[in-house]
Structure formats: C-alpha cells, structure tokens
Backbone as XML, in Angstrom:
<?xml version="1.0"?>
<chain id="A" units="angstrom">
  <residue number="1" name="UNK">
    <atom name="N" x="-36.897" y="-63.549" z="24.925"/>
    <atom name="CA" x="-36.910" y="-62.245" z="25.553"/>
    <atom name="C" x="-37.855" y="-62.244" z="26.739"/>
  </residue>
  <residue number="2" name="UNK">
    <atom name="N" x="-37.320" y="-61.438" z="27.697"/>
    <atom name="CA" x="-38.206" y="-61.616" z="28.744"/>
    <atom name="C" x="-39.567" y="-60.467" z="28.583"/>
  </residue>
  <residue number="3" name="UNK">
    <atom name="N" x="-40.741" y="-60.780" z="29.021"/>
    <atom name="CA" x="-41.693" y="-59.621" z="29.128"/>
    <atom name="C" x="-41.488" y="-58.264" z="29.788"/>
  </residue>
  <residue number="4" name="UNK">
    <atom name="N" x="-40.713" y="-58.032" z="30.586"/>
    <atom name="CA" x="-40.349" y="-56.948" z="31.738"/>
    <atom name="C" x="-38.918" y="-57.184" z="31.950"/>
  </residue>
  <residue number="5" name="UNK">
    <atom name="N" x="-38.072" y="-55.768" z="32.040"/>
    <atom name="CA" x="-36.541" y="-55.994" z="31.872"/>
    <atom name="C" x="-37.057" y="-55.054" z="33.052"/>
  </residue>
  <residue number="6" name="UNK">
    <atom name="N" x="-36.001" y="-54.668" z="34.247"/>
    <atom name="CA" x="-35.694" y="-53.943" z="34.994"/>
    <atom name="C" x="-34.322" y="-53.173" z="34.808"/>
  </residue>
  <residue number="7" name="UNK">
    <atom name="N" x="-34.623" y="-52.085" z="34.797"/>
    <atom name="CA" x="-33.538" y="-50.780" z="34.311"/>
    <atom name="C" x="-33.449" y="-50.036" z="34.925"/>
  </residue>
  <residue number="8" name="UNK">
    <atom name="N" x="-33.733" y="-50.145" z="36.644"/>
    <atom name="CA" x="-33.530" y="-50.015" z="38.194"/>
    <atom name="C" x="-31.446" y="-49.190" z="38.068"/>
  </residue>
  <residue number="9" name="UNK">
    <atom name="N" x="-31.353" y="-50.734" z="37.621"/>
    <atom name="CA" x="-29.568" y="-50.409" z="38.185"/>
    <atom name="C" x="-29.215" y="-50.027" z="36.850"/>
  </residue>
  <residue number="10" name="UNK">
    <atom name="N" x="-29.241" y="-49.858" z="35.987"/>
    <atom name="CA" x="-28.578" y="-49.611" z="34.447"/>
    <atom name="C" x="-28.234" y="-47.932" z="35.281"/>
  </residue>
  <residue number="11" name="UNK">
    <atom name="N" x="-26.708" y="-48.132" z="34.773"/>
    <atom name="CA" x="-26.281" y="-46.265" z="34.704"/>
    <atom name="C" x="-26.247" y="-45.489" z="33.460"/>
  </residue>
  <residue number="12" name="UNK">
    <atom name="N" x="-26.442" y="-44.516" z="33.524"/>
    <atom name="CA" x="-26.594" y="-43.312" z="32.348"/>
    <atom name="C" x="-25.118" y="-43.586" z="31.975"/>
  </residue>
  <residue number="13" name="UNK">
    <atom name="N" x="-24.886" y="-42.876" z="31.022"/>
    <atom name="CA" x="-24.066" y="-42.393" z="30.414"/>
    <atom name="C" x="-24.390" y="-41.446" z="29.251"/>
  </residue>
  <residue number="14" name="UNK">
    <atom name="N" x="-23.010" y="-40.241" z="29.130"/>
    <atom name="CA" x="-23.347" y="-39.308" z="27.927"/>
    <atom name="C" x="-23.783" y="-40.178" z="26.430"/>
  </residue>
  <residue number="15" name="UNK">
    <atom name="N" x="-24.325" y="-39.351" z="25.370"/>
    <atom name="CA" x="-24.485" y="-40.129" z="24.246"/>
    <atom name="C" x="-23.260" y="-39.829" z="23.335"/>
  </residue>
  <residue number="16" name="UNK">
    <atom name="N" x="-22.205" y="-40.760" z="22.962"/>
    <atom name="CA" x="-21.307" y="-40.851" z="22.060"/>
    <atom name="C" x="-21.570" y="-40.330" z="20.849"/>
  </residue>
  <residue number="17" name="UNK">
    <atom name="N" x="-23.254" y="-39.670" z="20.303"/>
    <atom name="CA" x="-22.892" y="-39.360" z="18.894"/>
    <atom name="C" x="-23.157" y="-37.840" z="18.974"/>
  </residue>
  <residue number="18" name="UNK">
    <atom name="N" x="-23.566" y="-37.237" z="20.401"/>
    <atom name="CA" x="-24.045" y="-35.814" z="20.742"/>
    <atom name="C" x="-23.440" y="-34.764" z="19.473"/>
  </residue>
  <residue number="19" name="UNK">
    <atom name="N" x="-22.301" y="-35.051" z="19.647"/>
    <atom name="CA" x="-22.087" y="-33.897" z="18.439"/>
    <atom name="C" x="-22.263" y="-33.767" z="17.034"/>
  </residue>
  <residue number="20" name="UNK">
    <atom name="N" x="-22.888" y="-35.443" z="16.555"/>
    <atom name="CA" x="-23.172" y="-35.681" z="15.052"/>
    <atom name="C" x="-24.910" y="-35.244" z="15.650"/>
  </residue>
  <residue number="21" name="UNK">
    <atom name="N" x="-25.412" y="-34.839" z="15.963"/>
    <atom name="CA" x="-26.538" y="-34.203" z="16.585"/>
    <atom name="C" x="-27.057" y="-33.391" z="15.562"/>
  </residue>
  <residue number="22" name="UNK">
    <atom name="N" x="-28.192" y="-32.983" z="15.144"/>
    <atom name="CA" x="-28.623" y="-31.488" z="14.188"/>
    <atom name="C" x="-29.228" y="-31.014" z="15.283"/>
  </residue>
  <residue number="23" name="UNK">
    <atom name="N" x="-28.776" y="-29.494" z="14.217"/>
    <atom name="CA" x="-29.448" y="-28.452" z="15.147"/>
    <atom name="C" x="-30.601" y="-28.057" z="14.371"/>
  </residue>
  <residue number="24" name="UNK">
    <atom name="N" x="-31.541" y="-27.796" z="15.219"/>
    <atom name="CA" x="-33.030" y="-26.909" z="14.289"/>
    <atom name="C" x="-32.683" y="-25.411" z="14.281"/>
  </residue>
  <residue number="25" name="UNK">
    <atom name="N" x="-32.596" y="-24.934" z="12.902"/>
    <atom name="CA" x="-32.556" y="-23.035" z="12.349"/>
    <atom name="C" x="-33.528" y="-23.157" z="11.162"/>
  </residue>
  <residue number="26" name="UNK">
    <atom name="N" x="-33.956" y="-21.969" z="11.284"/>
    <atom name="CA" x="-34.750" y="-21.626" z="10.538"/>
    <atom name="C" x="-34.021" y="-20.433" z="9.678"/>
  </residue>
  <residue number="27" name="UNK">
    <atom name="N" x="-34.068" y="-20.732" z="8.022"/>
    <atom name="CA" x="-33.701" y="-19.903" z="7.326"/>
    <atom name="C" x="-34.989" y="-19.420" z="6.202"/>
  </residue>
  <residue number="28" name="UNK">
    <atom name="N" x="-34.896" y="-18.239" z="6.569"/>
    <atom name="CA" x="-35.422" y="-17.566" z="5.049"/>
    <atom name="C" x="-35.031" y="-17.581" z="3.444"/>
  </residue>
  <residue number="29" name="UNK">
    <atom name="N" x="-35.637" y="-18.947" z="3.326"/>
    <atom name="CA" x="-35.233" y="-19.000" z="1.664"/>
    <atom name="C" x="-36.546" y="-18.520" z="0.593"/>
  </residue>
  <residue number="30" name="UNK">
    <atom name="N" x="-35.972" y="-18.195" z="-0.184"/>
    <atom name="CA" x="-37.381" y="-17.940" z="-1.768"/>
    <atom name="C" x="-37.971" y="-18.267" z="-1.592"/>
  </residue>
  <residue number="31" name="UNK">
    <atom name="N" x="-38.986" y="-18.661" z="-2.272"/>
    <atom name="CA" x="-40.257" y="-19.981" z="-2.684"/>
    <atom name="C" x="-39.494" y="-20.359" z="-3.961"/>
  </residue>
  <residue number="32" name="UNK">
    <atom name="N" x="-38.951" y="-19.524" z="-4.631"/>
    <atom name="CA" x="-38.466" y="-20.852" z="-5.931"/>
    <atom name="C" x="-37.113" y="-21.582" z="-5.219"/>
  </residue>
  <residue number="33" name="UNK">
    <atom name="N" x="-36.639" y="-21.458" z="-4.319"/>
    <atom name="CA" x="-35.395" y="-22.119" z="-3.662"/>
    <atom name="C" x="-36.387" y="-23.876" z="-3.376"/>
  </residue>
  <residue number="34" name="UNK">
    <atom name="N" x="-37.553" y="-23.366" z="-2.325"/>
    <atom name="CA" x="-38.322" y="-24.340" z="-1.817"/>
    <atom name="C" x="-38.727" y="-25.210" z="-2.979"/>
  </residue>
  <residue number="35" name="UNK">
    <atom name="N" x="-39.592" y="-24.599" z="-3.785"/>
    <atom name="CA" x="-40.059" y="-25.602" z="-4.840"/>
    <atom name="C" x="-39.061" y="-26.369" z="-5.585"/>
  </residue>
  <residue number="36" name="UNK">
    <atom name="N" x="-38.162" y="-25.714" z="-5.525"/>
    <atom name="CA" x="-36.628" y="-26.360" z="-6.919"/>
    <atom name="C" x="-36.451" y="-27.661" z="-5.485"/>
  </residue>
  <residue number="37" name="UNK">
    <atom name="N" x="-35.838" y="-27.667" z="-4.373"/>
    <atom name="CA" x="-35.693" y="-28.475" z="-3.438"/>
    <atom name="C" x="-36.872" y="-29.617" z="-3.118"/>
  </residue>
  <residue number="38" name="UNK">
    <atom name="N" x="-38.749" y="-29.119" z="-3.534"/>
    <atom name="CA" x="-39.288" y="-29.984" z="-2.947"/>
    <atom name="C" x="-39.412" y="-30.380" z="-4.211"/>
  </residue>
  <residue number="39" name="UNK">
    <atom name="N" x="-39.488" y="-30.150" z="-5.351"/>
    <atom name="CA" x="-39.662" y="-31.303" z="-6.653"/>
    <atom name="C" x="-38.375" y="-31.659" z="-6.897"/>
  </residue>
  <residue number="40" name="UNK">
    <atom name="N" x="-36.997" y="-31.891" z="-6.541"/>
    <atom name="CA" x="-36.334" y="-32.656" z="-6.497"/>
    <atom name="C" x="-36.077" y="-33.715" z="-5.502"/>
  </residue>
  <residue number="41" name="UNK">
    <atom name="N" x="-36.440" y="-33.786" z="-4.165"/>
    <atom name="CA" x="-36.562" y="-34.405" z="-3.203"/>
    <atom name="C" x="-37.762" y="-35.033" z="-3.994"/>
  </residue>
  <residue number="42" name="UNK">
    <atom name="N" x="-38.879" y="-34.743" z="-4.322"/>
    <atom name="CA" x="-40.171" y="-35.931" z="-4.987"/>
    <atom name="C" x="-39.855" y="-36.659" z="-5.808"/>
  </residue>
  <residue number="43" name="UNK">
    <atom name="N" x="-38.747" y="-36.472" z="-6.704"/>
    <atom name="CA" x="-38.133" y="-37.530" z="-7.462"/>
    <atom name="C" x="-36.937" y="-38.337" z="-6.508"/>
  </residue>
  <residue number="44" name="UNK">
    <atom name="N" x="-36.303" y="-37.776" z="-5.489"/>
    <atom name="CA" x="-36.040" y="-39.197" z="-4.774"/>
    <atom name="C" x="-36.942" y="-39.645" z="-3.665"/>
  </residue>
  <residue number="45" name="UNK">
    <atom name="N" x="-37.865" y="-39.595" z="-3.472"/>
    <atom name="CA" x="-38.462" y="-40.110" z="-2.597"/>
    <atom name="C" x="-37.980" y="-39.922" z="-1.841"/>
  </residue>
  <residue number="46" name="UNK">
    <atom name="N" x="-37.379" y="-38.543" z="-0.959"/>
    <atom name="CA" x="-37.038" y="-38.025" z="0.309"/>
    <atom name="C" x="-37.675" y="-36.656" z="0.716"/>
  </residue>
  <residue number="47" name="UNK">
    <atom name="N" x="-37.786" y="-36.074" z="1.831"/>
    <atom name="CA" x="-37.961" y="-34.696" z="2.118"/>
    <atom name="C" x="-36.957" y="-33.974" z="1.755"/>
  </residue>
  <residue number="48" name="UNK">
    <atom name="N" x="-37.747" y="-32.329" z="1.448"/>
    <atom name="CA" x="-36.938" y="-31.459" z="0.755"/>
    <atom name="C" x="-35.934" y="-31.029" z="1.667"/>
  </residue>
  <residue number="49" name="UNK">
    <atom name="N" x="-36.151" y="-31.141" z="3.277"/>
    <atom name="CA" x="-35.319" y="-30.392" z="3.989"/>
    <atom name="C" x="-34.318" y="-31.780" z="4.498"/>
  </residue>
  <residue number="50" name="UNK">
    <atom name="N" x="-34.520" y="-32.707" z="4.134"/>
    <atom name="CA" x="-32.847" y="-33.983" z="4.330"/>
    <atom name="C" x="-32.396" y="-33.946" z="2.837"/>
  </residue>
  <residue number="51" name="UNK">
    <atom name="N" x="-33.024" y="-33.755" z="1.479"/>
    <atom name="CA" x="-32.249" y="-33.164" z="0.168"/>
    <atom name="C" x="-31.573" y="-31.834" z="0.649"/>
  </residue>
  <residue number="52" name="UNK">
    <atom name="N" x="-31.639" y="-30.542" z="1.482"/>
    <atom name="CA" x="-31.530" y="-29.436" z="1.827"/>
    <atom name="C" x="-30.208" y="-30.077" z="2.616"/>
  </residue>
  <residue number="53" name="UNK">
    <atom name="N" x="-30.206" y="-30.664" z="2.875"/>
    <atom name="CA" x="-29.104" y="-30.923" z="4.101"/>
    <atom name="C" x="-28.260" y="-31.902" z="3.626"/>
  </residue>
  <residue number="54" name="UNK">
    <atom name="N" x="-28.617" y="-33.078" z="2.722"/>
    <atom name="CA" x="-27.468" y="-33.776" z="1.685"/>
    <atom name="C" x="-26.550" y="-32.557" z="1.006"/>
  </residue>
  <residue number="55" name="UNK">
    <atom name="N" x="-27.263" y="-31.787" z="0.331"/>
    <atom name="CA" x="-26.771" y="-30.795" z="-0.384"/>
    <atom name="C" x="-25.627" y="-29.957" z="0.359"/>
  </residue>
  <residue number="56" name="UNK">
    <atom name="N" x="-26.253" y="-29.534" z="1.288"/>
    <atom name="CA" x="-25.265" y="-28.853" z="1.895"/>
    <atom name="C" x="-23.937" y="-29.164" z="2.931"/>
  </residue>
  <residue number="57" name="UNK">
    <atom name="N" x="-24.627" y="-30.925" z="3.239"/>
    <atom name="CA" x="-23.326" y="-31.283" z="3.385"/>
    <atom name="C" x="-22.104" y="-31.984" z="2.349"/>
  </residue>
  <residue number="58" name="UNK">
    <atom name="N" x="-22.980" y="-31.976" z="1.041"/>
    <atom name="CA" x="-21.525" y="-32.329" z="0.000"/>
    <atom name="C" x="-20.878" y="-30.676" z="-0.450"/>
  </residue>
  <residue number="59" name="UNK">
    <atom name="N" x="-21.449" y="-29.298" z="-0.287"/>
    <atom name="CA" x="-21.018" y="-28.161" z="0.009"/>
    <atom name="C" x="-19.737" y="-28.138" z="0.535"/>
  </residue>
  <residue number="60" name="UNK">
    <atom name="N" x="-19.703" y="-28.848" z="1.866"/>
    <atom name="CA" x="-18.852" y="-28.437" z="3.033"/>
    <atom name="C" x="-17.617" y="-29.583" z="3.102"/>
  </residue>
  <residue number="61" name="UNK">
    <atom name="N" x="-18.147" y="-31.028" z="2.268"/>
    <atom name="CA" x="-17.278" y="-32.029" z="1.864"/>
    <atom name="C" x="-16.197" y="-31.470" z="1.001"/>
  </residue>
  <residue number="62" name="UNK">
    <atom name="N" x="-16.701" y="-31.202" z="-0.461"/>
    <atom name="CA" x="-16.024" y="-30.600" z="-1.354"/>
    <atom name="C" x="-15.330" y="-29.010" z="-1.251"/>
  </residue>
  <residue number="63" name="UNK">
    <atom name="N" x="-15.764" y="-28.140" z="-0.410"/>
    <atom name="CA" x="-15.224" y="-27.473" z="0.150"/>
    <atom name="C" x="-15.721" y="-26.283" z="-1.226"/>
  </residue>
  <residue number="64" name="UNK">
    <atom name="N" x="-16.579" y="-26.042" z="-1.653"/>
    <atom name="CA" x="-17.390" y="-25.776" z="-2.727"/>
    <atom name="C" x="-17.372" y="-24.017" z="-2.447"/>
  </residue>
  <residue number="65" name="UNK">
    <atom name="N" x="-16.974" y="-23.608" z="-3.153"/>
    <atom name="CA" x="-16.720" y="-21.970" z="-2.706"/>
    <atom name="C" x="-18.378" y="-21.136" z="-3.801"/>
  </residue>
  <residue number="66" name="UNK">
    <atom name="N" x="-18.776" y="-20.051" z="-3.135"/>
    <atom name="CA" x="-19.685" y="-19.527" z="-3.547"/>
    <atom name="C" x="-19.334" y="-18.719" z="-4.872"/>
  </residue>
  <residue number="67" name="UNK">
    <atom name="N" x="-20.413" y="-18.674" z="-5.536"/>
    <atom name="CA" x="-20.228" y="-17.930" z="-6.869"/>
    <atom name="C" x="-21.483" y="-16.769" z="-7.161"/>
  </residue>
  <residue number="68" name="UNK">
    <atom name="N" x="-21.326" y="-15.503" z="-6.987"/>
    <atom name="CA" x="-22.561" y="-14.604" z="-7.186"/>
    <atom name="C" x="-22.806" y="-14.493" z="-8.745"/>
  </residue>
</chain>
C-alpha cells in the first residue's frame, strides 16, 4: 500500500444504499417499555435501541397486526 493515495481526480457519486439509510425520531415510550427493551438487549449483548429496531423490523416482515 502506498503511504499517500491522491483522490484529486476520483469522482463522487450518489451512495447506492441512501435509502437503506435510518432515520433519527424520537418517540415517547414508558419507562417500563425502556427497561423491558434495555434488560433484554443486556442479555444479547446489543443496545436497546438496535433490539428496538430488530423488533420492529420483524413487525413489518411478518406483517404483524396490532392487538389492544
């Protein structure tokens, strides 16, 4: 590998995964929503808010309809 690359002439281009992109929102959940999410994320050794977002994308996989 060289020490110094020059990236003078390299052209841009858009990024191919832009739309697999997240967006940052902020939702108002419980505190027992949070805690149920961050002591299950501590047993996999992940954050509660990428468990928050596994979750909700097997939601939208399975096509999982709400139940009050």
């Amino acid at each position: 590998m060289k020490p110094e690359y020059d990236l003078t002439k390299m052209k841009s281009c858009p990024n191919p995964y832009a739309k697999k992109l997240k967006q940052q929102v902020n939702l108002p959940l419980e505190i027992e929503v949070i805690e149920y999410f961050e002591k299950k994320a501590q047993e996999k050794g992940i954050s509660y808010q990428q468990l928050i977002n596994l979750y909700l994308q097997d939601c939208v996989k399975s096509k999982r309809e709400i139940s009050f």
